[in-house]
C-alpha positions as a Markdown table, in Angstrom:
| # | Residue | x | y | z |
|---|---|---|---|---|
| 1 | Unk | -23.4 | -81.6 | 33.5 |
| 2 | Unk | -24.9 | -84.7 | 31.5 |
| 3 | Unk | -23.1 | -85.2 | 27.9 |
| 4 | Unk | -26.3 | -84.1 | 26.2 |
| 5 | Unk | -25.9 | -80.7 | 27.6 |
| 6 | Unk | -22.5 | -80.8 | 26.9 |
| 7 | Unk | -23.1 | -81.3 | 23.8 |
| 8 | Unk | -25.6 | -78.4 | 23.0 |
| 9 | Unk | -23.6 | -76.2 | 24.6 |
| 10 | Unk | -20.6 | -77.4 | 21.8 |
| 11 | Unk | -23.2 | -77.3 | 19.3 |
| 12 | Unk | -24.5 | -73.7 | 20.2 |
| 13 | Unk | -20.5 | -72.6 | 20.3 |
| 14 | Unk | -19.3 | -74.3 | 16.8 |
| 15 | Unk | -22.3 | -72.5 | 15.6 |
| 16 | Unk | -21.1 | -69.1 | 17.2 |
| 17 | Unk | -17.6 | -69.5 | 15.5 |
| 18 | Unk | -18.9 | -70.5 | 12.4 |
| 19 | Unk | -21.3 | -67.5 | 11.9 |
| 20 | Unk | -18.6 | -64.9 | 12.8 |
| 21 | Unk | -16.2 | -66.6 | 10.4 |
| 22 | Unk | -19.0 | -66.1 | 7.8 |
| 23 | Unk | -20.0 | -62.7 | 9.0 |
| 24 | Unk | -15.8 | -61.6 | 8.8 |
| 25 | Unk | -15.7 | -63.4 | 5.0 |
| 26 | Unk | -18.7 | -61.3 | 3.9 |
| 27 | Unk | -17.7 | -58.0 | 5.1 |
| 28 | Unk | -14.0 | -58.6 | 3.8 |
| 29 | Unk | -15.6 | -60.0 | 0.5 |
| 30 | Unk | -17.2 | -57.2 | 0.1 |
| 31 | Unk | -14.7 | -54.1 | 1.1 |
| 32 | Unk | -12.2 | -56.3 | -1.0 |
| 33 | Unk | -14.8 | -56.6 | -4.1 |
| 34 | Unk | -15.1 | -52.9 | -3.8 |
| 35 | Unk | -11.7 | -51.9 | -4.6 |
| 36 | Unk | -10.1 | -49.8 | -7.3 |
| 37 | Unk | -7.7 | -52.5 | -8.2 |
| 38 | Unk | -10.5 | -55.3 | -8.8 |
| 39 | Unk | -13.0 | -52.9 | -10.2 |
| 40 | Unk | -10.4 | -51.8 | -13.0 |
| 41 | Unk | -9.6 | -55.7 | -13.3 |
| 42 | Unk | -11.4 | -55.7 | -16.0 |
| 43 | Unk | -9.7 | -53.9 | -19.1 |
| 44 | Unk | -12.9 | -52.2 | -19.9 |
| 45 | Unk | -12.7 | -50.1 | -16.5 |
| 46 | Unk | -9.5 | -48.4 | -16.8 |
| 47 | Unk | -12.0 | -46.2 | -19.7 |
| 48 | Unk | -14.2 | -44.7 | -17.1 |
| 49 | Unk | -11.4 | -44.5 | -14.8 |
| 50 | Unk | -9.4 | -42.0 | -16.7 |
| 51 | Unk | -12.2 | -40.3 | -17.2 |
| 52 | Unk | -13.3 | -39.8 | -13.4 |
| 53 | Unk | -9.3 | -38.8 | -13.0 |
| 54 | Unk | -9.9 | -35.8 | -15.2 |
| 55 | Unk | -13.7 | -35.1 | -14.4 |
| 56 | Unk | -14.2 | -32.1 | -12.1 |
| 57 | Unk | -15.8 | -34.8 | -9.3 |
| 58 | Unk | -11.9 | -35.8 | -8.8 |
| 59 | Unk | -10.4 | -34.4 | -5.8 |
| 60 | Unk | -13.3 | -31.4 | -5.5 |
| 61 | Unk | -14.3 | -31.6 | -1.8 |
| 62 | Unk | -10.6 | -32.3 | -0.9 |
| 63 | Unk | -10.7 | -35.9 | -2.0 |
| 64 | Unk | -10.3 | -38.6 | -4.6 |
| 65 | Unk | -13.6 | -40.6 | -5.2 |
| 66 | Unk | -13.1 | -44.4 | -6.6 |
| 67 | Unk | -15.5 | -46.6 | -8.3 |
| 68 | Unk | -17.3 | -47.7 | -5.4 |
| 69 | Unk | -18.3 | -44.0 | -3.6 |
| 70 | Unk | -20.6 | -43.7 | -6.6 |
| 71 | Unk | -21.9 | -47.3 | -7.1 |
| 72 | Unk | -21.5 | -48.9 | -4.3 |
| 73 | Unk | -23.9 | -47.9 | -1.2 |
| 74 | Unk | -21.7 | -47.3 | 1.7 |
| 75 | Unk | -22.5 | -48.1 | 5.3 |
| 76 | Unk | -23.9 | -50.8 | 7.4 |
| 77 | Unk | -27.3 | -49.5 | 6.8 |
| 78 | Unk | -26.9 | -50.2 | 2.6 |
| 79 | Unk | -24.5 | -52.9 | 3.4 |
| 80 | Unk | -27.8 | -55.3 | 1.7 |
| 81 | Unk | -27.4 | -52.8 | -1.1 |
| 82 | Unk | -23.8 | -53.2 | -1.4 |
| 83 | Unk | -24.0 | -57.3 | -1.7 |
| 84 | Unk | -27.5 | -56.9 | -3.9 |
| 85 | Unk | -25.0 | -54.8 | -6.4 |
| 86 | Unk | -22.3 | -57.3 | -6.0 |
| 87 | Unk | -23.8 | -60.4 | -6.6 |
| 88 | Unk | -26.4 | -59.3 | -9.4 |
| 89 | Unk | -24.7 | -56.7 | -11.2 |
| 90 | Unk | -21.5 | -57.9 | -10.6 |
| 91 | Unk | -22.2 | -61.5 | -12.2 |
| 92 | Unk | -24.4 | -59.8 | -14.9 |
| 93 | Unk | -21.4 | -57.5 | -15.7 |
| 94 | Unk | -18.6 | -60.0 | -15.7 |
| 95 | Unk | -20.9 | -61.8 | -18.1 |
| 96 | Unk | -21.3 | -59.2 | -20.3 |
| 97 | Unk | -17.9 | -58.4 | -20.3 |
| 98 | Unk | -17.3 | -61.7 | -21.4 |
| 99 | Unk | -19.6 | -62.2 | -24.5 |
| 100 | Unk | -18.9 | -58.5 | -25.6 |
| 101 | Unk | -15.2 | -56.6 | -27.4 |
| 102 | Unk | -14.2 | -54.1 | -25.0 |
| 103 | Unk | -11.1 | -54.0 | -26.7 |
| 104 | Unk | -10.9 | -50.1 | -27.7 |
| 105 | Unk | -12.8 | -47.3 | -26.2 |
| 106 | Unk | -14.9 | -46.8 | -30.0 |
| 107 | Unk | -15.9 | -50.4 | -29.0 |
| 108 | Unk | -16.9 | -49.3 | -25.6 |
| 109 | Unk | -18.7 | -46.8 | -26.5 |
| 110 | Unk | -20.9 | -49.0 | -28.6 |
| 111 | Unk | -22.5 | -49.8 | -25.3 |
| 112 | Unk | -21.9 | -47.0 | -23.5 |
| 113 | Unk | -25.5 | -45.7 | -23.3 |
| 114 | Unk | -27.1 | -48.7 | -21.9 |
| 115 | Unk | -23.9 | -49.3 | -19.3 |
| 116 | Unk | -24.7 | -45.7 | -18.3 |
| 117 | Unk | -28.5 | -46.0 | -18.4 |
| 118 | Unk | -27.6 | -49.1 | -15.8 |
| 119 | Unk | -25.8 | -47.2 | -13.6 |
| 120 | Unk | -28.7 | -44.9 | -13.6 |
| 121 | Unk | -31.3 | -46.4 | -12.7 |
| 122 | Unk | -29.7 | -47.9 | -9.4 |
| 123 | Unk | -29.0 | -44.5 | -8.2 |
| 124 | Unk | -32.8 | -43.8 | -9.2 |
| 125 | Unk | -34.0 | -46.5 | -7.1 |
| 126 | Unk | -31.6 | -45.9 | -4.1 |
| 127 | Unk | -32.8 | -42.2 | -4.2 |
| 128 | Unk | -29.3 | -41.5 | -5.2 |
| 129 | Unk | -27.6 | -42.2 | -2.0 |
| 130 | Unk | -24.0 | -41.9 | -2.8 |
| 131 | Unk | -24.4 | -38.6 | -4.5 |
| 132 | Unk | -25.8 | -37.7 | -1.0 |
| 133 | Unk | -23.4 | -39.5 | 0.9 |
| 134 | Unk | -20.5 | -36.9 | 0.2 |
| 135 | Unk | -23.6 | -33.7 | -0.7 |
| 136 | Unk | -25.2 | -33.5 | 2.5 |
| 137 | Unk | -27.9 | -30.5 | 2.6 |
| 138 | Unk | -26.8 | -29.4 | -1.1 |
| 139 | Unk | -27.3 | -25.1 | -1.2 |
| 140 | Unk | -26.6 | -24.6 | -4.9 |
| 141 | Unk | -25.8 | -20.9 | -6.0 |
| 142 | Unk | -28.1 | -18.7 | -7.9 |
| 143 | Unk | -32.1 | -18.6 | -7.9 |
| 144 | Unk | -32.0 | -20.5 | -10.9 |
| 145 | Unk | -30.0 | -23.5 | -9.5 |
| 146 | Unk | -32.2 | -23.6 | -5.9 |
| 147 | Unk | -35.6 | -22.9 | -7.8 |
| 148 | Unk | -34.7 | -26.5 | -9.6 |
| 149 | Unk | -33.9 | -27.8 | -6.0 |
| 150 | Unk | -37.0 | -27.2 | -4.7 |
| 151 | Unk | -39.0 | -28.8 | -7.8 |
| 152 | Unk | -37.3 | -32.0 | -7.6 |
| 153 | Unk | -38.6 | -31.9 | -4.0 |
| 154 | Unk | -41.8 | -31.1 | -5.1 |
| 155 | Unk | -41.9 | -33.7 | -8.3 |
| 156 | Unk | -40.0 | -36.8 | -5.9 |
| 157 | Unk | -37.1 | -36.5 | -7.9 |
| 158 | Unk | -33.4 | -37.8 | -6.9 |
| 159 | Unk | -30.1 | -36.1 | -7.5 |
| 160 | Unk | -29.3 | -38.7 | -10.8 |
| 161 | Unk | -32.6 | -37.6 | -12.6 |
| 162 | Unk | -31.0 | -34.2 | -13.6 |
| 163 | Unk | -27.0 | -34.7 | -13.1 |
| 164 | Unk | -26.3 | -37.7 | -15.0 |
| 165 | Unk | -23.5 | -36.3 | -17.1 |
| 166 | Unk | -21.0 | -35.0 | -14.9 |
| 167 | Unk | -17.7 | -37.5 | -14.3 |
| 168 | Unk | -17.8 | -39.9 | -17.3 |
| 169 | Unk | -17.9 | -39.2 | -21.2 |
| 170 | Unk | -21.2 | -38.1 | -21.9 |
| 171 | Unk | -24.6 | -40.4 | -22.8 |
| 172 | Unk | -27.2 | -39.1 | -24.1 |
| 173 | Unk | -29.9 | -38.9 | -20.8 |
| 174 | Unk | -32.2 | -40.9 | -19.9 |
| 175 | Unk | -36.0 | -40.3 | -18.6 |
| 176 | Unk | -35.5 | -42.6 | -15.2 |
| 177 | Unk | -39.5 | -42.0 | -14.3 |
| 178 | Unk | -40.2 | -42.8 | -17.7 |
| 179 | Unk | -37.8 | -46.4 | -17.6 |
| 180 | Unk | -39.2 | -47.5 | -14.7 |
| 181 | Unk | -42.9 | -47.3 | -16.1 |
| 182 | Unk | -42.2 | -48.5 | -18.9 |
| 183 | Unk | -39.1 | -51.3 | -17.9 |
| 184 | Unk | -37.0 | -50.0 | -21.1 |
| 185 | Unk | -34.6 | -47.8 | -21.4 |
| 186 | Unk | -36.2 | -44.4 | -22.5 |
| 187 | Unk | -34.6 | -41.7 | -23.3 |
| 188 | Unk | -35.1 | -37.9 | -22.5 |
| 189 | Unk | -36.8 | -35.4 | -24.6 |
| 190 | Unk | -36.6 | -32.4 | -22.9 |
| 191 | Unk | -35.1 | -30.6 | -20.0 |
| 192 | Unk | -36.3 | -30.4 | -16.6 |
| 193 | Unk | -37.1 | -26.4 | -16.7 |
| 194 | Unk | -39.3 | -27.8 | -20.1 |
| 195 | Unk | -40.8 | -31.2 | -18.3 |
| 196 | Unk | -41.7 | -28.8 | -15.1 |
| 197 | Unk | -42.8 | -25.7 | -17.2 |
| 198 | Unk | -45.3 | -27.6 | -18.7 |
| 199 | Unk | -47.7 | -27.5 | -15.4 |
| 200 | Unk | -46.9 | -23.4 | -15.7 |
| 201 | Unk | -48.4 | -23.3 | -19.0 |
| 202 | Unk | -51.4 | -25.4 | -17.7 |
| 203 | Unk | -51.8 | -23.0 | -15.0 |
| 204 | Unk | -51.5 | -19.6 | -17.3 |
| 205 | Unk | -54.4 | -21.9 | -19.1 |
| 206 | Unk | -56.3 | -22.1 | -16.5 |
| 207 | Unk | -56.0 | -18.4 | -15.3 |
| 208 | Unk | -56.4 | -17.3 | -19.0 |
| 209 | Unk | -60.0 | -19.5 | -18.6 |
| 210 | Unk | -61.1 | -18.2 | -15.5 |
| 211 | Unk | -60.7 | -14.3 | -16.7 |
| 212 | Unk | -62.6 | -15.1 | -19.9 |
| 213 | Unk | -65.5 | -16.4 | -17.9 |
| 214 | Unk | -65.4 | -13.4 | -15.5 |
| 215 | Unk | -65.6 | -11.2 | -18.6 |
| 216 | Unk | -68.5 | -13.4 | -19.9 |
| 217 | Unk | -70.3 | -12.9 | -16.4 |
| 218 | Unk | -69.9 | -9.1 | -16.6 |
């Protein structure tokens, strides 16, 4: 073996080592980043903490959720999702929590809406994949309940567009369709049964409009 080949061959092997140590300090950068003890590093988190403690998500299929079941993507298919939430929102909220008084929870709630609009909008554009990480196959009771199943499937909505007030202190909700059109933070000004009724009424229109010209042809 000449010393050039030797040489690749302790190139190509340095290189191996090196790119699993990287690989072992992202993955443990990451499951460590996604902790309950650093997320509620920050003063500001112990707020929405308490309030998942007592929300009705807390131990209801048998299990204690943390911070990053709901906003952090699990898996090694999201893992890209996971670091993209990490690095961006991450810096962007450390920053923020930096230049803004968190001190009491009345100053918290200052910017509650648009932290809660945030939150928002990534489960929008990850189709809401924690929610359906833990509600696999969702079969709500009562006709009501599955009727508005069936017309997010029809209208390409995600779990967050309807339940966006169930484990924190309420914020007024947010039109997530409307938010990304318009890349502001838009509020809602109806309910779903109202938004979705609205083609009903269009229809009872349009039937109205074809019996009138039946009775013109008679």
């Amino acid at each position: 073996m000449t010393v050039l080949q030797k040489g690749a061959i302790g190139t190509l092997l340095t290189g191996a080592l090196l790119g699993i140590v990287l690989i072992g300090v992202v993955f443990g950068g990451e499951a460590a980043l996604s902790t309950e003890e650093f997320c509620t590093s920050c003063h500001s988190m112990t707020y929405t903490q308490n309030e998942l403690k007592e929300s009705t998500h807390y131990g209801a299929l048998g299990v204690n959720p943390g911070c990053k079941d709901c906003h952090i993507p699990q898996g090694f298919r999201n893992f890209h999702l996971a670091v993209y939430t990490h690095v961006v929102d991450g810096a962007r909220e450390l920053w923020l929590e930096l230049v803004n008084d968190y001190s009491t929870l009345e100053k918290f709630n200052e910017r509650r809406l648009i932290m809660a609009h945030d939150a928002r909008m990534n489960l929008k554009k990850w189709d809401s994949v924690t929610c359906r990480d833990c509600h696999k196959n969702p079969d709500p009771p009562g006709e009501d309940a599955q009727a508005a199943h069936k017309r997010m499937e029809t209208h390409g909505a995600t779990c967050i567009d309807c339940h966006q007030n169930l484990v924190h202190e309420e914020a007024p909700m947010t039109d997530l369709d409307a938010s990304l059109a318009q890349k502001k933070l838009v509020l809602k000004t109806d309910g779903w049964d109202d938004w979705d009724g609205a083609g009903d009424e269009d229809d009872e229109d349009d039937e109205d409009d074809d019996e009138d010209e039946e009775d013109d042809d008679d």
